[in-house]
C-alpha positions in Angstrom: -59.6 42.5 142.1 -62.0 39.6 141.3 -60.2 37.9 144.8 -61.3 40.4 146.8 -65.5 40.4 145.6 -65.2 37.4 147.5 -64.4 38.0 150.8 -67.3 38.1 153.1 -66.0 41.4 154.6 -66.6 43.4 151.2 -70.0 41.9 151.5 -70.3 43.4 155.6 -68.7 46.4 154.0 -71.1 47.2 151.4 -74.5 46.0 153.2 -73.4 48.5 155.9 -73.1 51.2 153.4 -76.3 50.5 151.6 -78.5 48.8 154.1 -78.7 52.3 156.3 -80.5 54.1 153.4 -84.2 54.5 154.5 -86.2 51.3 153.1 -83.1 49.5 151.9 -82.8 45.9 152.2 -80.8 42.9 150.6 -81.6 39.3 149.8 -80.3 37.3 147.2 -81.8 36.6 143.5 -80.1 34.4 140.9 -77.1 34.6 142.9 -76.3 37.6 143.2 -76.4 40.2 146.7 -79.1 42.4 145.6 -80.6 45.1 147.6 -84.3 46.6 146.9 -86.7 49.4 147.9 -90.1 49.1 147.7 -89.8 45.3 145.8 -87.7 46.8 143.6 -84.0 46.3 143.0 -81.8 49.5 142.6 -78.0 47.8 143.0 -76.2 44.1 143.3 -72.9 43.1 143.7 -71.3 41.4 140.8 -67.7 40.3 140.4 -65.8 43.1 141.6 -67.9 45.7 141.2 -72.1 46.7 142.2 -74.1 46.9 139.5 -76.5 49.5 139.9 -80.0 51.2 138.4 -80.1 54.6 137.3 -81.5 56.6 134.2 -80.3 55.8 130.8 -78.7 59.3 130.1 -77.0 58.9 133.6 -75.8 55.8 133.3 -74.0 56.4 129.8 -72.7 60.1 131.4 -71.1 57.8 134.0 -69.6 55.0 131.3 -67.7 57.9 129.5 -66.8 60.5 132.4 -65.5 57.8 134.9 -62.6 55.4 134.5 -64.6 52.7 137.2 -67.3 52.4 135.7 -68.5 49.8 133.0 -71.5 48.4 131.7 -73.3 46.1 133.6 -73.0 42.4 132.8 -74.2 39.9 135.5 -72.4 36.6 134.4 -71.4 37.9 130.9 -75.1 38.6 130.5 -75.6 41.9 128.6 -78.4 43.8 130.6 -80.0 47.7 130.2 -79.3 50.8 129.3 -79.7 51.8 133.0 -77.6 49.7 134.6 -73.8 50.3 135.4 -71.3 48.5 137.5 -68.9 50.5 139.4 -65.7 48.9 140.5 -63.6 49.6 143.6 -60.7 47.9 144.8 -61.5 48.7 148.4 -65.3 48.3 149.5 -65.1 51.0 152.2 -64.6 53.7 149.1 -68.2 53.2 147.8 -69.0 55.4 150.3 -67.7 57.9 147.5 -71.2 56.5 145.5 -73.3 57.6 148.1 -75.5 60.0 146.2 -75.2 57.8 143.2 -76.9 54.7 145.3 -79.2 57.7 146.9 -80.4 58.9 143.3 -80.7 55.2 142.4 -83.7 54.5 145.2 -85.1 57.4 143.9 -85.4 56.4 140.0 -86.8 52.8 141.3 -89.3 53.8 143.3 -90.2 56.5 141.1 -91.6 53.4 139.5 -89.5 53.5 136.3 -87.0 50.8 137.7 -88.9 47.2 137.3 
């Protein structure tokens, strides 16, 4: 639902989701709505979907056990490994994702995110 990414209420909807997790904040870079902790970015909204960082082996689990998830590509732009998009229709149902964007701050600050 490409329409719906931009309505500036999915926006409201998703910073309130992810801007209450302990050292989370949001600015924009190239573009996009990202969010960071500690300088680093963990997730970004893309299209219809957030993009977001988490280990390579967890990502790809993700890509073949869930039917929302994909591959992240910002702009058709092939990026890593460790970074999946997750679509939902509905903003208010990333609050499913909760422990997924928790485990994401973790692996960034953890230092292996760049």
């Amino acid at each position: 639902m490409t329409a719906d990414s931009a309505r500036p209420d999915r926006k409201a909807q998703i910073d309130a989701l992810l801007l209450k997790l302990p050292g989370a904040s949001a600015r924009k870079i190239n573009g996009l709505d990202a969010y960071f902790v500690a300088d680093k970015m963990f997730a970004c909204i893309s299209g219809a979907g957030i993009g977001l960082r988490l280990p390579a082996a967890v990502a790809t689990e993700l890509q073949f056990s869930r039917g929302n998830v994909a591959s992240f590509q910002p702009a058709g732009i092939t990026s890593t490994r460790e970074w999946i998009q997750i679509n939902r229709d509905d903003a208010a149902d990333y609050a499913q994702d909760l422990d997924l964007f928790k485990d994401s701050i973790a692996f960034v600050k953890a230092g292996r995110g760049r």
